[in-house]
C-alpha positions as CSV (number, residue, x, y, z in Angstrom):
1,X,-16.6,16.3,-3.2
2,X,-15.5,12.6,-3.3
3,X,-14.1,10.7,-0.3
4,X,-11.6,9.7,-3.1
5,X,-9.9,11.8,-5.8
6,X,-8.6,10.1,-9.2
7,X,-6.2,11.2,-11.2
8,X,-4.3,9.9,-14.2
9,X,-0.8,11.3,-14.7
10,X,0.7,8.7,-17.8
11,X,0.7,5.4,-16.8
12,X,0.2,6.2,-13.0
13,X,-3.0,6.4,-11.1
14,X,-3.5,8.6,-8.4
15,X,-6.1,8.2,-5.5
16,X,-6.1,11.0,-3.0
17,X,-7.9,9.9,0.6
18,X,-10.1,13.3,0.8
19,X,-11.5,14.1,4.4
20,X,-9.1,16.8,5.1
21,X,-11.1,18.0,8.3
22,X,-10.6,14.7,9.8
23,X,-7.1,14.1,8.5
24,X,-8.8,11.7,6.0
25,X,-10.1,9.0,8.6
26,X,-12.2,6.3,6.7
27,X,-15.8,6.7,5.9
28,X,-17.6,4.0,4.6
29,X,-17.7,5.9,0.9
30,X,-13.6,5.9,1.1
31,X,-13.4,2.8,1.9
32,X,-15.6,1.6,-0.8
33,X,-14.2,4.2,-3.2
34,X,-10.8,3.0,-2.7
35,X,-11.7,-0.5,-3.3
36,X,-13.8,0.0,-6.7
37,X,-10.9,2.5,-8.1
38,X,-8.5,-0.2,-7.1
39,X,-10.2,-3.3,-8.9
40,X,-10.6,-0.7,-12.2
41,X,-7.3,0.0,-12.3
42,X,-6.7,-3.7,-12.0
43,X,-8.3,-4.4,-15.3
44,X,-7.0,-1.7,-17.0
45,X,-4.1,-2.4,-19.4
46,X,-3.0,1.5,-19.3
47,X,-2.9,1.3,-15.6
48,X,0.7,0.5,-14.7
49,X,1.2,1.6,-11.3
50,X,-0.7,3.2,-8.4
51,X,0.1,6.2,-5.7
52,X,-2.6,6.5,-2.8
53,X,-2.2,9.6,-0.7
54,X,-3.8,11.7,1.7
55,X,-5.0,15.6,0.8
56,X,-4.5,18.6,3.7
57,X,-2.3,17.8,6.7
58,X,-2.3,13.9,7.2
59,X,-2.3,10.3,5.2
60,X,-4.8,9.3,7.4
61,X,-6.0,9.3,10.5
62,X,-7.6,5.6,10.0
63,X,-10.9,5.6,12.0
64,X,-12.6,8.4,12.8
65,X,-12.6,8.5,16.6
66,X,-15.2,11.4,16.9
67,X,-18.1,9.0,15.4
68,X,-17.1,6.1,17.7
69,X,-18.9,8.0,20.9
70,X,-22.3,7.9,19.0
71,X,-21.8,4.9,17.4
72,X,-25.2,2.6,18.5
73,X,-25.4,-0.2,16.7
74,X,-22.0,-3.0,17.1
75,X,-23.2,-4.2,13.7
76,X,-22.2,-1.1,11.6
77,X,-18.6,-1.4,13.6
78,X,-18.7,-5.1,11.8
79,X,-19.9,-4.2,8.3
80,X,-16.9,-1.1,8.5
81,X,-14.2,-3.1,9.4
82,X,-15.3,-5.7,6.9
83,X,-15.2,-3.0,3.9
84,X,-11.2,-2.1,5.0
85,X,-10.8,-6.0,5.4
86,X,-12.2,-6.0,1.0
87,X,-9.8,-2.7,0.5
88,X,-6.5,-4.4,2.0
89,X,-7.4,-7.5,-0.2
90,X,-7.8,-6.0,-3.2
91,X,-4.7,-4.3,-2.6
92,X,-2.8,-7.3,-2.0
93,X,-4.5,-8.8,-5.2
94,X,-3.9,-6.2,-7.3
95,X,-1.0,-7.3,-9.8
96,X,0.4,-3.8,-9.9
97,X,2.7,-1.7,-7.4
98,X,1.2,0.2,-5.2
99,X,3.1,3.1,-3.6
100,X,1.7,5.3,-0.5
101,X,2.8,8.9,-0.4
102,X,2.7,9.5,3.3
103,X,2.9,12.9,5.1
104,X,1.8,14.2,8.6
105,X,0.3,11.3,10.6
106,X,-0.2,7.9,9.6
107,X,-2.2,6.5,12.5
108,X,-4.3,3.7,13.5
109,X,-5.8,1.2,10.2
110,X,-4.4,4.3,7.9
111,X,-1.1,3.4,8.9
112,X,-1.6,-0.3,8.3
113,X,-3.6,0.6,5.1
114,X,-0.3,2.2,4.1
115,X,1.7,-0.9,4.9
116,X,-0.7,-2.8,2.8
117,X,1.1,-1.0,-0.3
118,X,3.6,-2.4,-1.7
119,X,6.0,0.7,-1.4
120,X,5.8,3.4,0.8
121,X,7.7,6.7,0.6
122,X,7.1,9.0,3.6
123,X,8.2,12.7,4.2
124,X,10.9,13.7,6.8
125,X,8.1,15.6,8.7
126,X,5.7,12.4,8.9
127,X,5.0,10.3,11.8
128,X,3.4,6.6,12.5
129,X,1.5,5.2,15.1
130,X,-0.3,2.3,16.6
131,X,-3.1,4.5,18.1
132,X,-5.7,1.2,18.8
133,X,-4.5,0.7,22.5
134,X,-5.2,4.6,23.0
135,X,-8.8,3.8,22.4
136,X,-9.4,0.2,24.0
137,X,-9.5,-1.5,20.4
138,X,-7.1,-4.4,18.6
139,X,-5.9,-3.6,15.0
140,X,-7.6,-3.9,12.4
141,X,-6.9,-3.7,8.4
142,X,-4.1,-6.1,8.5
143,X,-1.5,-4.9,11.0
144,X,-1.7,-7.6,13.1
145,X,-0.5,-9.8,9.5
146,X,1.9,-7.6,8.1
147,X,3.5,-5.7,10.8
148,X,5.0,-8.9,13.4
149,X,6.9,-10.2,9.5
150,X,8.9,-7.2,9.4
151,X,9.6,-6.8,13.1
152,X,8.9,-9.9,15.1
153,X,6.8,-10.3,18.1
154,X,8.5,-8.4,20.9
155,X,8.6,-4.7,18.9
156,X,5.5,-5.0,17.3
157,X,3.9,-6.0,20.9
158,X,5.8,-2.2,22.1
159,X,4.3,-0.4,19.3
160,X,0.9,-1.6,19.6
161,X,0.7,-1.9,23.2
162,X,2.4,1.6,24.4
163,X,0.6,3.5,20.8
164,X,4.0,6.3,21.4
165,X,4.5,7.5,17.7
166,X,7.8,6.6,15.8
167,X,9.0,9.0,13.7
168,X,9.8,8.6,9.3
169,X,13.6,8.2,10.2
170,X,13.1,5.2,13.1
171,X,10.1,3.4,10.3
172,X,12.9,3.7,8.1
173,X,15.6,2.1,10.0
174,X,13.2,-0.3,11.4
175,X,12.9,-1.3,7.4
176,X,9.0,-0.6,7.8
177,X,9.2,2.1,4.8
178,X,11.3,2.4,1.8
179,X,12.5,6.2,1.9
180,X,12.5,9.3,3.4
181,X,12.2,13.0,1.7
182,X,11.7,16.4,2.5
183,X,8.4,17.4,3.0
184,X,8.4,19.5,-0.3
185,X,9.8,16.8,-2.7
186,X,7.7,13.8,-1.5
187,X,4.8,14.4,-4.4
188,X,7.4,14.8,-6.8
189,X,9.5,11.6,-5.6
190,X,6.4,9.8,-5.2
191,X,5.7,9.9,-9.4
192,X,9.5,9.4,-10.2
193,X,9.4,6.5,-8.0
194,X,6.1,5.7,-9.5
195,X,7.1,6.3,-13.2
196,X,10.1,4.3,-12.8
197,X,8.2,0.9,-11.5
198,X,5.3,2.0,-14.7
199,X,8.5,1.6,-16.9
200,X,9.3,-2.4,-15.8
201,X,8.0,-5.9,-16.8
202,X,4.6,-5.5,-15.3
203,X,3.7,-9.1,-15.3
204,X,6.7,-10.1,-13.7
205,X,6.0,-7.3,-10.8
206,X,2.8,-8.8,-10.5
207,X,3.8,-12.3,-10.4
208,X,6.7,-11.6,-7.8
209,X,4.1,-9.7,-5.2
210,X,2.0,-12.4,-5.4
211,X,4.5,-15.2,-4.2
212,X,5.7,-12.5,-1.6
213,X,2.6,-12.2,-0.2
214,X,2.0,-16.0,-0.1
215,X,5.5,-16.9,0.9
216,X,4.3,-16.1,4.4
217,X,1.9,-19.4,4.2
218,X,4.4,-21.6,2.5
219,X,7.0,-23.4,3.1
220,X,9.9,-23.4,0.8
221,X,8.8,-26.3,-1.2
222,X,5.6,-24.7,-2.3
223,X,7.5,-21.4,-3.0
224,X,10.1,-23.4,-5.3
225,X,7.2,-25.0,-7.0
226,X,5.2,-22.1,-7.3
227,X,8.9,-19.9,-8.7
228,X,9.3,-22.8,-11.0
229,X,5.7,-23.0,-12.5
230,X,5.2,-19.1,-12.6
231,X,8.9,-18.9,-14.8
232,X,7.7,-20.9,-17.2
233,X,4.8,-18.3,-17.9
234,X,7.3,-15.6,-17.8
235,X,9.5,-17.0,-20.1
236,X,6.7,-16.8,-22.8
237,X,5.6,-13.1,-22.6
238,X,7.1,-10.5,-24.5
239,X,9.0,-8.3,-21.9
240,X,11.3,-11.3,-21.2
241,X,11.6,-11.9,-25.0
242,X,12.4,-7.7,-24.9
243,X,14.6,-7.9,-21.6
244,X,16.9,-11.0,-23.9
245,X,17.0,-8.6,-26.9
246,X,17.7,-4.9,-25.2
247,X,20.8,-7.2,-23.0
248,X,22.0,-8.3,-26.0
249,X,21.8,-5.5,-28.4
250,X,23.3,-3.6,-24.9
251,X,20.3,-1.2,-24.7
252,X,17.6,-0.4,-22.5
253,X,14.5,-2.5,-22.6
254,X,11.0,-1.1,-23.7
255,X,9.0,-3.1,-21.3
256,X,4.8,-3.3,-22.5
257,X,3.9,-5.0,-19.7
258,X,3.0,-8.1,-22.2
């Protein structure tokens, strides 16, 4: 079977990490998988959002520690890391949300791979952790970008350095996810969630990630600029035309995503 399952459900795309027996940790097929599903559903006008998830007891277990003991040659460590690094970019490229449907662990690169979505709804029984120190290695697949913007330095320097698991409750409060559900709802949440974002102005979605993701390397006069610029293109497509017409006709609007 494929490292990666695809499913359509409507306008949401479904990709399933699939390595059950090692609580899905990356293989090079995955990675690459992930990244060519991702760039399709990119270019792919019926395509209006995106859940990644893990099948059997985890999200993922990020690399797959058991290989590392007969690994031989440093340069297939380097070509690995460099097909997460292509995953996490597309991701961030990606004009479309993208929403991880975490349950059981999230450790390691598959936890950062989950903070490389743009949503992420996690189950009540789910846990995360920073597992790198554990093993003598740095992060890798972003963390080390995305993680010290939501928490600063000092809590980000605990997590990594003492790799002691937080719970879904503490990510939440730590504003590190967006929700937490019981274990049995989280599928189902996952495609309301899901369905709801397929149902906005997708162009404005994928303008506003964008800026967010470059805000980080601008200063606020480039962000202005770049808000000003981009409006201009929004205020030509037809969801704002529809979003002006559905407030004043005091209805709901029937986004196309055009």
């Amino acid at each position: 079977m494929s490292d990666v399952l695809v499913e359509k459900q409507g306008k949401i795309l479904i990709l399933t990490l699939n390595r059950p027996e090692s609580l899905n940790a990356f293989s090079e097929d995955m990675l690459i998988g992930l990244r060519e599903q991702l760039q399709q559903a990119g270019e792919d006008d019926s395509v209006k959002a995106i859940v990644i998830r893990g099948s059997g007891r985890a999200f993922s277990a990020g690399g797959d520690v058991k290989s590392m003991a007969s690994r031989t040659d440093i340069t297939s460590l380097y070509e690995h890391v460099g097909h997460l690094n292509q995953c996490i970019l597309t991701m961030q490229e990606v004009e479309k949300p993208i929403v991880a449907a975490v349950h059981g662990y999230a450790a390691g690169a598959g936890f950062n791979l989950a903070l490389a979505c743009d949503f992420i709804l996690a189950s009540d029984e789910s846990k995360f952790i920073l597992s790198f120190a554990q093993v003598g290695l740095i992060s890798d697949g972003g963390g080390l970008h995305f993680l010290p913007k939501i928490l600063g330095p000092h809590k980000v320097k605990e997590l990594f350095f003492l790799a002691e698991p937080i719970t879904a409750k503490e990510a939440l409060a730590l504003g590190i996810i967006n929700r937490v559900v019981p274990i049995e709802e989280l599928q189902d949440e996952v495609i309301i969630f899901a369905a709801r974002l397929s149902q906005g102005p997708l162009k404005a979605y994928g303008k506003m990630k964008k800026l967010i993701n470059e805000s980080y390397q601008l200063t606020l006069e480039q962000v202005l600029e770049r808000e000003r610029l981009t409006q201009m293109l929004m205020a030509e497509t037809e969801d704002h035309k529809e979003g002006v017409n559905a407030f004043n006709e005091k209805r709901t609007p029937i986004f196309r995503g055009k």
